[in-house]
PQR file of N, CA, C, O and H, with PARSE charges and radii, in Angstrom:
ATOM      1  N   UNK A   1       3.822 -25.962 -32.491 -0.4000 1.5000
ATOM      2  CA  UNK A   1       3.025 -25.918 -31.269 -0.0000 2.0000
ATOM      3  C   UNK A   1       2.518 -24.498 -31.060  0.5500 1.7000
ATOM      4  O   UNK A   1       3.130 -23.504 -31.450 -0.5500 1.4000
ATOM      5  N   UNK A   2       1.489 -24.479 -30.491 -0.4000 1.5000
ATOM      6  CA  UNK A   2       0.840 -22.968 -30.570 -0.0000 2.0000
ATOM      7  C   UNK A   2       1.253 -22.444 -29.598  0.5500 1.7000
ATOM      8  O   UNK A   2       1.664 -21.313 -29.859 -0.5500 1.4000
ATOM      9  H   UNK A   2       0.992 -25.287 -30.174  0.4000 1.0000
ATOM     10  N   UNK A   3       1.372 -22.771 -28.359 -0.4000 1.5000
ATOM     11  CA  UNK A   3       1.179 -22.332 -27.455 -0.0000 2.0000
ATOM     12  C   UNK A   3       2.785 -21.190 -27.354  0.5500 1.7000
ATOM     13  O   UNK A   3       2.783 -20.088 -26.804 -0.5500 1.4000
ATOM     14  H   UNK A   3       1.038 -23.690 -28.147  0.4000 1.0000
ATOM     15  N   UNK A   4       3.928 -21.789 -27.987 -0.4000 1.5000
ATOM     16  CA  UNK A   4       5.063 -20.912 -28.859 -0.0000 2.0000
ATOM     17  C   UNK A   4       5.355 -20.155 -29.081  0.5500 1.7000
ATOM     18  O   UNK A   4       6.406 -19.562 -28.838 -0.5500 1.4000
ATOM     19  H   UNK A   4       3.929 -22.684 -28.433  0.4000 1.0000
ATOM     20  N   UNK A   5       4.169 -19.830 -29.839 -0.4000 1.5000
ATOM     21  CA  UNK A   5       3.913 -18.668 -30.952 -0.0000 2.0000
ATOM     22  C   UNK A   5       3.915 -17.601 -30.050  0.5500 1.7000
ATOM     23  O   UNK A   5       2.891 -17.771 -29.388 -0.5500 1.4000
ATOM     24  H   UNK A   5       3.315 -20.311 -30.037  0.4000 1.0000
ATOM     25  N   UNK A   6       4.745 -16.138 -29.462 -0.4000 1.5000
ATOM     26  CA  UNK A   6       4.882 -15.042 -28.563 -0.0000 2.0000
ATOM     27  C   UNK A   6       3.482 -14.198 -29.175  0.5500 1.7000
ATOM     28  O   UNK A   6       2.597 -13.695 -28.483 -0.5500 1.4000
ATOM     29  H   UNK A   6       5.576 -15.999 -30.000  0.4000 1.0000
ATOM     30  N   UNK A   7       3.535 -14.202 -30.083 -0.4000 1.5000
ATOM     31  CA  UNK A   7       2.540 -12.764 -30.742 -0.0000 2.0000
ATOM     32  C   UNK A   7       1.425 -12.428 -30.140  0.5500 1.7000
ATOM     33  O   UNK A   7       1.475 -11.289 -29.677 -0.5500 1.4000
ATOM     34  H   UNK A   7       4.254 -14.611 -30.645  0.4000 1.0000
ATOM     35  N   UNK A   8       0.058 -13.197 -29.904 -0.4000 1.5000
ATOM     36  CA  UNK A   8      -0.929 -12.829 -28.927 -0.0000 2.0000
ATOM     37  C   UNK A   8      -0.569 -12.677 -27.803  0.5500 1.7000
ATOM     38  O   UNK A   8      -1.262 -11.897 -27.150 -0.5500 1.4000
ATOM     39  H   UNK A   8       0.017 -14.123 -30.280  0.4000 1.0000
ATOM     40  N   UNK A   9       0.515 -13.262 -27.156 -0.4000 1.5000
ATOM     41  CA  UNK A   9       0.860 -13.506 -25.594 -0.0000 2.0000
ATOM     42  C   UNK A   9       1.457 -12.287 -24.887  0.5500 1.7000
ATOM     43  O   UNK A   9       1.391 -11.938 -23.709 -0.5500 1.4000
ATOM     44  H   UNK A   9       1.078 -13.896 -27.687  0.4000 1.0000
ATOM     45  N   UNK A  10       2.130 -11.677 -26.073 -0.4000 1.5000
ATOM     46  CA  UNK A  10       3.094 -10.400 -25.708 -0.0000 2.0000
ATOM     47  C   UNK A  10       2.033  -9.208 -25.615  0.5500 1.7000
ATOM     48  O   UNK A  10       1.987  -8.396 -24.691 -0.5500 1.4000
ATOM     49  H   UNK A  10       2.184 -11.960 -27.030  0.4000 1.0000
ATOM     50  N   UNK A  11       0.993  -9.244 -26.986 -0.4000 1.5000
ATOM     51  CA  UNK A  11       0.363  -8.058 -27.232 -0.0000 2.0000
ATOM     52  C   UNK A  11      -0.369  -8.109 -25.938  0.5500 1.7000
ATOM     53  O   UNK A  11      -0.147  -7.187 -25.152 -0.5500 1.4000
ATOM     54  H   UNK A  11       1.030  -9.904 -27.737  0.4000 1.0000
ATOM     55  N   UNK A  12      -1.242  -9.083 -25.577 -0.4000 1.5000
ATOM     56  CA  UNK A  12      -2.261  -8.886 -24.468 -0.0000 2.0000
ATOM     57  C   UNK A  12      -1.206  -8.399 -23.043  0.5500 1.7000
ATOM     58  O   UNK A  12      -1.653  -7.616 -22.205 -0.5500 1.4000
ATOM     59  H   UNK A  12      -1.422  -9.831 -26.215  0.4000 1.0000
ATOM     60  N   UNK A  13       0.232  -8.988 -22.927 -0.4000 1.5000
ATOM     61  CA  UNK A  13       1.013  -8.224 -22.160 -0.0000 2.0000
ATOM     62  C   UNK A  13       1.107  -7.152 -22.150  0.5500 1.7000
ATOM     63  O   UNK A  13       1.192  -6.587 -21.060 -0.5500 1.4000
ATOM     64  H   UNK A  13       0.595  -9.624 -23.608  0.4000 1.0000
ATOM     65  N   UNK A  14       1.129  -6.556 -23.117 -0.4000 1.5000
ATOM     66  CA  UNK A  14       2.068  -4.681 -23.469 -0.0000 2.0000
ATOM     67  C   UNK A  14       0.800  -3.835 -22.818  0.5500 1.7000
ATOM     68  O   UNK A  14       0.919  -2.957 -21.963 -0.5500 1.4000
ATOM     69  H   UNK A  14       1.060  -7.015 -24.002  0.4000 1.0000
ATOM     70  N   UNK A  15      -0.652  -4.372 -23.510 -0.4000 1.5000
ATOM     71  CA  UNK A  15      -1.645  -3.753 -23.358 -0.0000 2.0000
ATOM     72  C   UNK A  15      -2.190  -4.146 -21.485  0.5500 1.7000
ATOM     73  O   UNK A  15      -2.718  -3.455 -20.614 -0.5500 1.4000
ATOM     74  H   UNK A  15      -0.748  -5.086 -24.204  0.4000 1.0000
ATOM     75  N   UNK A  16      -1.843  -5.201 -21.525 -0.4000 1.5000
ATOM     76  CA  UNK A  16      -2.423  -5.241 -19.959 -0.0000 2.0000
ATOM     77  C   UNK A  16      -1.196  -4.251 -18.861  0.5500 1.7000
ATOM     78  O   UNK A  16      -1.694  -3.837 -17.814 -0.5500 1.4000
ATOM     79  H   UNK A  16      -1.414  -5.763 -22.232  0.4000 1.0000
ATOM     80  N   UNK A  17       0.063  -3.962 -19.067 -0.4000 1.5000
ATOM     81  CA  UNK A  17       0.361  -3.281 -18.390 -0.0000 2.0000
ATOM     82  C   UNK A  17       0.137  -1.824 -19.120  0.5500 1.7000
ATOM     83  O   UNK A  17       0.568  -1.016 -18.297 -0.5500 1.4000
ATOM     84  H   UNK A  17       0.468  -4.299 -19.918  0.4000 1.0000
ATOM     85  N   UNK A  18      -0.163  -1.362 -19.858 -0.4000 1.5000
ATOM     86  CA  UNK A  18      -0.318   0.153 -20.765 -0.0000 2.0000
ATOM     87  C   UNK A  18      -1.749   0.255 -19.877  0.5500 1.7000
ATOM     88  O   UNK A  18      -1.740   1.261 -19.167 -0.5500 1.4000
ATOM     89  H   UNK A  18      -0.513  -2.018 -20.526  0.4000 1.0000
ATOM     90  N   UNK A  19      -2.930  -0.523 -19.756 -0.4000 1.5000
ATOM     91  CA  UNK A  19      -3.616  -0.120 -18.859 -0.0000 2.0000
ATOM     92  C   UNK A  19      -3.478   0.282 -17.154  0.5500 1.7000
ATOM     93  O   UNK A  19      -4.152   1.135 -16.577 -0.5500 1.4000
ATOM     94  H   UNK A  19      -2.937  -1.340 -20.333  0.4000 1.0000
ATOM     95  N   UNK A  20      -2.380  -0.614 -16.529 -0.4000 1.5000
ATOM     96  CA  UNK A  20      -2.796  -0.853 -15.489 -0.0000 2.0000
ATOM     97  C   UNK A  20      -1.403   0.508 -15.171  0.5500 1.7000
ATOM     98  O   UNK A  20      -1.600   1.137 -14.131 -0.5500 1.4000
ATOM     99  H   UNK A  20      -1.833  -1.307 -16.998  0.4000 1.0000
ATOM    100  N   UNK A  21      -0.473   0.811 -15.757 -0.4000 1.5000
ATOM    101  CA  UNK A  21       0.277   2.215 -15.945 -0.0000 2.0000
ATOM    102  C   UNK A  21      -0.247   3.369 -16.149  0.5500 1.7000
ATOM    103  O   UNK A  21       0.145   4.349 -15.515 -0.5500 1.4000
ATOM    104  H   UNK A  21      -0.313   0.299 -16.601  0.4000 1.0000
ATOM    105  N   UNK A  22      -1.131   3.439 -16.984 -0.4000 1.5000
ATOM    106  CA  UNK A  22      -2.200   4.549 -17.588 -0.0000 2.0000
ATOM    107  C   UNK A  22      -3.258   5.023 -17.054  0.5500 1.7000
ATOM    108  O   UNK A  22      -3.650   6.188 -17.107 -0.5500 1.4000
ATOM    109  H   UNK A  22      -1.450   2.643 -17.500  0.4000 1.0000
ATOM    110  N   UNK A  23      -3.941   3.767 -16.313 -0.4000 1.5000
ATOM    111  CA  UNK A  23      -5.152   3.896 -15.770 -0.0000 2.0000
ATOM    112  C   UNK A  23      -5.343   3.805 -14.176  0.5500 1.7000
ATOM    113  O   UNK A  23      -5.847   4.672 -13.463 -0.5500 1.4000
ATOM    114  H   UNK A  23      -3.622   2.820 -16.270  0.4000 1.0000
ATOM    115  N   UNK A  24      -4.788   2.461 -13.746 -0.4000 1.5000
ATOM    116  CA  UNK A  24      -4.700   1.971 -12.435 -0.0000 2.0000
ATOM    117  C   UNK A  24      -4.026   2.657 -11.368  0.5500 1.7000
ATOM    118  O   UNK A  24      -4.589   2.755 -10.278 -0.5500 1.4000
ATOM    119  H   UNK A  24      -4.379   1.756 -14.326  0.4000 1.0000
ATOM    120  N   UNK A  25      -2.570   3.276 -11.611 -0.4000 1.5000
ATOM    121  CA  UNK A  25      -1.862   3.234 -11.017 -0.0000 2.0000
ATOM    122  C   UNK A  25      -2.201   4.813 -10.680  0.5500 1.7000
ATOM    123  O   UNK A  25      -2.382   5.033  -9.483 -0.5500 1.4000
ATOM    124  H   UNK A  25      -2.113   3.196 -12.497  0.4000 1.0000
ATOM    125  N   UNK A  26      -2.333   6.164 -11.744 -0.4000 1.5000
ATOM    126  CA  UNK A  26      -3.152   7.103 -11.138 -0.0000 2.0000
ATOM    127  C   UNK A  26      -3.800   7.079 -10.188  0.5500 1.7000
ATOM    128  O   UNK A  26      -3.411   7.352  -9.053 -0.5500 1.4000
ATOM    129  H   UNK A  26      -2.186   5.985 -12.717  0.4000 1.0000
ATOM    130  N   UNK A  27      -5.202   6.650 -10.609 -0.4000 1.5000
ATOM    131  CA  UNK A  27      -6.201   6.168  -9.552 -0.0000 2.0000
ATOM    132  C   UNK A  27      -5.801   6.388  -8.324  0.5500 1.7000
ATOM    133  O   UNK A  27      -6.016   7.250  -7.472 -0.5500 1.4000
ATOM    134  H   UNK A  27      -5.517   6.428 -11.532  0.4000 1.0000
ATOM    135  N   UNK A  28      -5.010   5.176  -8.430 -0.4000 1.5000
ATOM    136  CA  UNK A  28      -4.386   5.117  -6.940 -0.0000 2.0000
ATOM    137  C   UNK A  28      -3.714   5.607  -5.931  0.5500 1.7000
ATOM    138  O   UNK A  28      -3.734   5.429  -4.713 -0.5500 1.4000
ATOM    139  H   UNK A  28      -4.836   4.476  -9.122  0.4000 1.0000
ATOM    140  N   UNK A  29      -2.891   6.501  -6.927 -0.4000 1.5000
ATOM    141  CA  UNK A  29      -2.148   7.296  -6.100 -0.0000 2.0000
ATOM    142  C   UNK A  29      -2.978   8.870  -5.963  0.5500 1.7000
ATOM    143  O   UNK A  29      -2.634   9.690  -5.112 -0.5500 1.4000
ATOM    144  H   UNK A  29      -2.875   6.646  -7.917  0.4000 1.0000
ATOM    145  N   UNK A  30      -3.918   9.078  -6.778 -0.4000 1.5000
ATOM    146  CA  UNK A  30      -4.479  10.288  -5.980 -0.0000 2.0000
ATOM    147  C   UNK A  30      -5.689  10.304  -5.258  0.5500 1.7000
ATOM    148  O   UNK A  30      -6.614  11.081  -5.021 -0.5500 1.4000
ATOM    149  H   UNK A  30      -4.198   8.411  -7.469  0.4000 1.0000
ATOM    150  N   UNK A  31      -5.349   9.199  -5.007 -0.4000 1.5000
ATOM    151  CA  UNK A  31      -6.265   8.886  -3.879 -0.0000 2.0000
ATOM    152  C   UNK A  31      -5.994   9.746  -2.568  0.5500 1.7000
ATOM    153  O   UNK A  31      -4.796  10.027  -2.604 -0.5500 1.4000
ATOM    154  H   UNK A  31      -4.597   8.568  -5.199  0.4000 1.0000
ATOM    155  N   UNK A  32      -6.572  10.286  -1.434 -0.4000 1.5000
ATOM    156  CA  UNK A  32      -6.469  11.190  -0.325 -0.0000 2.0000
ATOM    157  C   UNK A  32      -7.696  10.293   1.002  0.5500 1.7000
ATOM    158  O   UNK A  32      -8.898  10.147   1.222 -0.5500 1.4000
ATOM    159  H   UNK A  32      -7.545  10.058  -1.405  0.4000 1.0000
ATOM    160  N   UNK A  33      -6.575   9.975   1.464 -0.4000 1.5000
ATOM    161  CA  UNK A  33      -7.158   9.794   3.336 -0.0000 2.0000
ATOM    162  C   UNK A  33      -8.280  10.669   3.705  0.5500 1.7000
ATOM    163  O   UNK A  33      -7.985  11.853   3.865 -0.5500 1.4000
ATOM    164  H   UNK A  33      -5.598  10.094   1.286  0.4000 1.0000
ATOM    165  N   UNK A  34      -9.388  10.361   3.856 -0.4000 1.5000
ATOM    166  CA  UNK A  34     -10.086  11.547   4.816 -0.0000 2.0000
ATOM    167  C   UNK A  34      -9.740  12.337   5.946  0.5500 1.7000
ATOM    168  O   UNK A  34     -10.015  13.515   6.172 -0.5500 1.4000
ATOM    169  H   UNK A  34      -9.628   9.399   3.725  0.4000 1.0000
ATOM    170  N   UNK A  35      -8.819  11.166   6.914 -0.4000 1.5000
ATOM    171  CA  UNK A  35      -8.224  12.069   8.284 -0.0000 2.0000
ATOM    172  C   UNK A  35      -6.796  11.753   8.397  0.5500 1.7000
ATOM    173  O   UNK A  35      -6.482  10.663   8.877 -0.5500 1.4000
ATOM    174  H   UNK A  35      -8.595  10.209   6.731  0.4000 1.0000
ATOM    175  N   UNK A  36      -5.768  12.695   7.956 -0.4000 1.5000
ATOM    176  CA  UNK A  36      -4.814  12.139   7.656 -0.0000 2.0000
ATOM    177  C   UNK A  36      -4.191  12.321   9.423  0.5500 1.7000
ATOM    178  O   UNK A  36      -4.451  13.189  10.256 -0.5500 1.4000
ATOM    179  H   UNK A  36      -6.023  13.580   7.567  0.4000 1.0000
ATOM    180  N   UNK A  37      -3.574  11.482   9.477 -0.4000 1.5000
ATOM    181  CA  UNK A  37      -2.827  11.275  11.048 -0.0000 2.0000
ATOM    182  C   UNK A  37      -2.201  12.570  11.584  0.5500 1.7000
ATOM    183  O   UNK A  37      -1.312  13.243  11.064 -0.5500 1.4000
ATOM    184  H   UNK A  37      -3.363  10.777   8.800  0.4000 1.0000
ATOM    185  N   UNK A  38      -3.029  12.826  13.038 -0.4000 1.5000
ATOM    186  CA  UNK A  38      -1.946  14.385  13.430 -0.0000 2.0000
ATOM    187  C   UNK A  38      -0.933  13.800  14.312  0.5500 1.7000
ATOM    188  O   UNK A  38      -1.122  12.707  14.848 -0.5500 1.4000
ATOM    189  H   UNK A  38      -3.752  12.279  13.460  0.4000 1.0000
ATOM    190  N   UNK A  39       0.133  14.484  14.484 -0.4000 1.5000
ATOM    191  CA  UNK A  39       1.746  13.854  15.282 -0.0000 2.0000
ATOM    192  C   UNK A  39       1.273  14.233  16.258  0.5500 1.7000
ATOM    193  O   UNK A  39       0.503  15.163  16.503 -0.5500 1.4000
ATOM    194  H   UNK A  39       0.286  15.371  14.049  0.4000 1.0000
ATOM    195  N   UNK A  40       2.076  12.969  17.267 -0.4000 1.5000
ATOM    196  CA  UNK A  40       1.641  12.889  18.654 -0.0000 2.0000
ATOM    197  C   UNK A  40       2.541  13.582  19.318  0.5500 1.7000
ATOM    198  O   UNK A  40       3.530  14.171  18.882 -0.5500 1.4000
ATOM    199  H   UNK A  40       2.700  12.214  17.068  0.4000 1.0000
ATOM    200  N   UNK A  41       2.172  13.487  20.333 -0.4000 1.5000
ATOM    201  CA  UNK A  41       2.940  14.952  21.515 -0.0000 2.0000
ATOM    202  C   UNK A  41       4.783  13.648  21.877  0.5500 1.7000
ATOM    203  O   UNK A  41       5.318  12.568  22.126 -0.5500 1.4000
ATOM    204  H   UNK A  41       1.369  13.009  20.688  0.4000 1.0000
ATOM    205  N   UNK A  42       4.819  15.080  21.585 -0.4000 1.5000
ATOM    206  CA  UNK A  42       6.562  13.998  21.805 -0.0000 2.0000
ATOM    207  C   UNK A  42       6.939  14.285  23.805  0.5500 1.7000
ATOM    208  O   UNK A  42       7.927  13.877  24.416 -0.5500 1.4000
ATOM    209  H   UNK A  42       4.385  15.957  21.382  0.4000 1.0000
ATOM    210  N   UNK A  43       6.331  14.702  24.092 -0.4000 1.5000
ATOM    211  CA  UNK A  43       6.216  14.301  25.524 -0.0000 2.0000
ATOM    212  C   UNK A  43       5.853  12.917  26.543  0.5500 1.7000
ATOM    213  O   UNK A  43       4.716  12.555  26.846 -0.5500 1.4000
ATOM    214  H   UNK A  43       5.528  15.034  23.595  0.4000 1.0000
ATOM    215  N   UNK A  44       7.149  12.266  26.973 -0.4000 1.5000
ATOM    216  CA  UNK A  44       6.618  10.906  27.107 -0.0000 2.0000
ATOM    217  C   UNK A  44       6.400  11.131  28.561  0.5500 1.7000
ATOM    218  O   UNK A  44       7.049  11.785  29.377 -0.5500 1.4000
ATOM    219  H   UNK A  44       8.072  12.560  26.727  0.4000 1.0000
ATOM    220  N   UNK A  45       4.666   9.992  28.742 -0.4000 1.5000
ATOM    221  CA  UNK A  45       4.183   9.968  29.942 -0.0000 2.0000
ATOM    222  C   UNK A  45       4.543   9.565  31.384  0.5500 1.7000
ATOM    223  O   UNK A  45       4.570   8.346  31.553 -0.5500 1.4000
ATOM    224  H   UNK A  45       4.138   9.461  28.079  0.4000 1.0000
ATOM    225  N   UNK A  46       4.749  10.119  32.172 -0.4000 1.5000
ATOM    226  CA  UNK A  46       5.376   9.897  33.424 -0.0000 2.0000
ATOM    227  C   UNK A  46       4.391   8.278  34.318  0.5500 1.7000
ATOM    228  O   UNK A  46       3.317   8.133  34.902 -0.5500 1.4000
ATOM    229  H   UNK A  46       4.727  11.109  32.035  0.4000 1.0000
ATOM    230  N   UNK A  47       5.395   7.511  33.990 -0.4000 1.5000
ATOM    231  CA  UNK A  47       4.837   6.069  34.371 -0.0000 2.0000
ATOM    232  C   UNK A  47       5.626   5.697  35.909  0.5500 1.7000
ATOM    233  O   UNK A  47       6.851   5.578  35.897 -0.5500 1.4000
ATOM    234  H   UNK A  47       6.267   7.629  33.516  0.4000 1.0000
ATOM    235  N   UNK A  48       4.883   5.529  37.180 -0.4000 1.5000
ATOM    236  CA  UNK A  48       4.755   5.000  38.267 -0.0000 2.0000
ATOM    237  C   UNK A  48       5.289   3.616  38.387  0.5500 1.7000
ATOM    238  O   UNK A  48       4.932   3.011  37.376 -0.5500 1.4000
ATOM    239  H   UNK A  48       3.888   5.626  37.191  0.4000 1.0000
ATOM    240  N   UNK A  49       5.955   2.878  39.138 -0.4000 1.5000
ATOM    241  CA  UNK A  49       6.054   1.381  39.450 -0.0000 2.0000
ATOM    242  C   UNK A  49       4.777   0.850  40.430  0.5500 1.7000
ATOM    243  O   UNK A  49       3.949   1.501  41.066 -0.5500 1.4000
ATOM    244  H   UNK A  49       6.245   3.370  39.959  0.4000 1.0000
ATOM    245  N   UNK A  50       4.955  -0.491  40.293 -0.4000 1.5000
ATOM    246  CA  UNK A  50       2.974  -0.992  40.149 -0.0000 2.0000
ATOM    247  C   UNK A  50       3.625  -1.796  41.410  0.5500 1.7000
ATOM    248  O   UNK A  50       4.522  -2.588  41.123 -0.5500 1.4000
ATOM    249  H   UNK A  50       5.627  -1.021  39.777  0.4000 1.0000
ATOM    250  N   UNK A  51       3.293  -1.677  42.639 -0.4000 1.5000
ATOM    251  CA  UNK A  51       3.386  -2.648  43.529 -0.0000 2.0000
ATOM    252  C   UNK A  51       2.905  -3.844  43.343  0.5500 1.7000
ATOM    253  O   UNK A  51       1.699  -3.625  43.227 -0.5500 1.4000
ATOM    254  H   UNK A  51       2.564  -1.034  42.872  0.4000 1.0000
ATOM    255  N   UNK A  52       3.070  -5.010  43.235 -0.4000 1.5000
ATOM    256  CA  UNK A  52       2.132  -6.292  43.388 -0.0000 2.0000
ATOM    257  C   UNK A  52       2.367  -6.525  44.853  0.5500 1.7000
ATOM    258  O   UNK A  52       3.373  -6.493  45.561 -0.5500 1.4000
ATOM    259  H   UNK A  52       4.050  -5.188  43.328  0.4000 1.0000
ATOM    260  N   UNK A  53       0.639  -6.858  45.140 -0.4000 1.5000
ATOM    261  CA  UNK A  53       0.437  -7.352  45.942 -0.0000 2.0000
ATOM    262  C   UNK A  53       1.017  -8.788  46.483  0.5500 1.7000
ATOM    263  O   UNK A  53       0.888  -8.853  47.706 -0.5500 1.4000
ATOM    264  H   UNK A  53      -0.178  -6.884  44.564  0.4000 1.0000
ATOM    265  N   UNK A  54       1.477  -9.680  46.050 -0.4000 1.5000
ATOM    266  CA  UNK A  54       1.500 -10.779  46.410 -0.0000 2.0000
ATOM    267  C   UNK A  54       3.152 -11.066  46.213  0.5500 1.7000
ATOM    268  O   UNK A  54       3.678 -12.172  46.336 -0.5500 1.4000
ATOM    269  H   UNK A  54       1.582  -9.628  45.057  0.4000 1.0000
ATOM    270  N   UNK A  55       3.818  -9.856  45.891 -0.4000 1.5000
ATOM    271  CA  UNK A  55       5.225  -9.995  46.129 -0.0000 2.0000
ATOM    272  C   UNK A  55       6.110  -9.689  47.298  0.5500 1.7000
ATOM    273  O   UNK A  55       7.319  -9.913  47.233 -0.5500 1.4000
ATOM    274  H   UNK A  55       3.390  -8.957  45.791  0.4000 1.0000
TER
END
């Protein structure tokens, strides 16, 4: 049965991750944010209690 046979199945494996290790995964990681996030003020905002009207 052909379908069995490992030899084409493996090679197109080895090589499809040797690309996507080699090539892809660079790429990707030097990739750079245009605006990278500035830290927010660690001062937390002074919050009021809300009367309801209808209570």
């Amino acid at each position: 049965m052909p379908q069995l046979n490992p030899a084409p199945w493996f090679a197109i494996l080895v090589f499809s991750w040797l690309v996507i290790l080699l090539v892809v995964v660079p790429k990707t990681t030097s990739h750079m944010f245009p605006n990278d996030p500035s830290p927010q003020s660690t001062q937390t905002p002074k919050t009021e209690p809300w009367s309801w009207p209808w209570a």
